[in-house]
C-alpha positions in Angstrom: 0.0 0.0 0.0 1.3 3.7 -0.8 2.5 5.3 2.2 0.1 8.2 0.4 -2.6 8.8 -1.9 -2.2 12.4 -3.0 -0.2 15.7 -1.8 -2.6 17.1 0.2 -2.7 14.1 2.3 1.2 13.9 2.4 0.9 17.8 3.2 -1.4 17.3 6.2 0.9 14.3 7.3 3.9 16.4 7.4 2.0 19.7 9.5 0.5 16.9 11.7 -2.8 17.6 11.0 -3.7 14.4 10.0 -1.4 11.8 11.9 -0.9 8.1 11.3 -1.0 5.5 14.0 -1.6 3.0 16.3 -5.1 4.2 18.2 -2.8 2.7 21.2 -0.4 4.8 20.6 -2.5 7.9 21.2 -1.3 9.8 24.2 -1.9 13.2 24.2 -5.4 13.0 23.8 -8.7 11.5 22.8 -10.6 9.8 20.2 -13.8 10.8 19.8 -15.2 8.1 17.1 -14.7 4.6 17.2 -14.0 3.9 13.8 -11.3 1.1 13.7 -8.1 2.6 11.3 -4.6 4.1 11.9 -5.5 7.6 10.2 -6.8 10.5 12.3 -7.5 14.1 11.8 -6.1 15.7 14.9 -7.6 19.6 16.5 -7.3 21.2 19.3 -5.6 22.6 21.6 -2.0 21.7 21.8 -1.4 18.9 24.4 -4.8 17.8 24.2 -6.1 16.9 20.9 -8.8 15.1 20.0 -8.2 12.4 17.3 -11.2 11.8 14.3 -10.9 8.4 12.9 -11.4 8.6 9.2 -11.3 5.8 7.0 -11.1 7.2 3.5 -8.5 10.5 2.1 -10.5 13.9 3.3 -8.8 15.3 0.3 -9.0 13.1 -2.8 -11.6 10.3 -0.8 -9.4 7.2 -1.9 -9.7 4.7 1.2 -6.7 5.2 3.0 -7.3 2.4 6.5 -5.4 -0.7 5.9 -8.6 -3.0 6.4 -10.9 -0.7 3.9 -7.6 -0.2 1.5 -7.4 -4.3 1.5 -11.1 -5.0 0.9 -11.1 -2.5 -2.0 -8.2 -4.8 -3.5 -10.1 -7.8 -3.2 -13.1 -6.6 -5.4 
């Protein structure tokens, strides 16, 4: 799988405004969905964000969560 799908996603990556990991791994804040991927859009104030699961690209709308990205393949 591409690490990204277009530039705007790679932009957000890089100003952290989108942030990829573990929801484990989350320790500066919340998550307020429970949608089950590695991709969140993170607001807030700084040292306590809250974390927006989000499944598919915000920018271009390509799914983006390992498990949706690998379904997609199957078809």
């Amino acid at each position: 799988m591409p690490t990204v799908c277009c530039e705007q996603l790679d932009a957000a990556l890089d100003r952290a405004a989108v942030v990829k990991t573990a929801a484990n791994r989350i320790d500066d804040g919340r998550i307020i969905n429970e949608i089950y991927t590695e991709f969140f859009v993170r607001g807030g104030p700084e040292g306590r964000y809250d974390y927006l699961g989000i499944n598919y690209c915000p920018f271009c709308g390509r799914a983006i969560s390992l498990g949706l990205w690998a379904a997609e393949k199957k078809k």
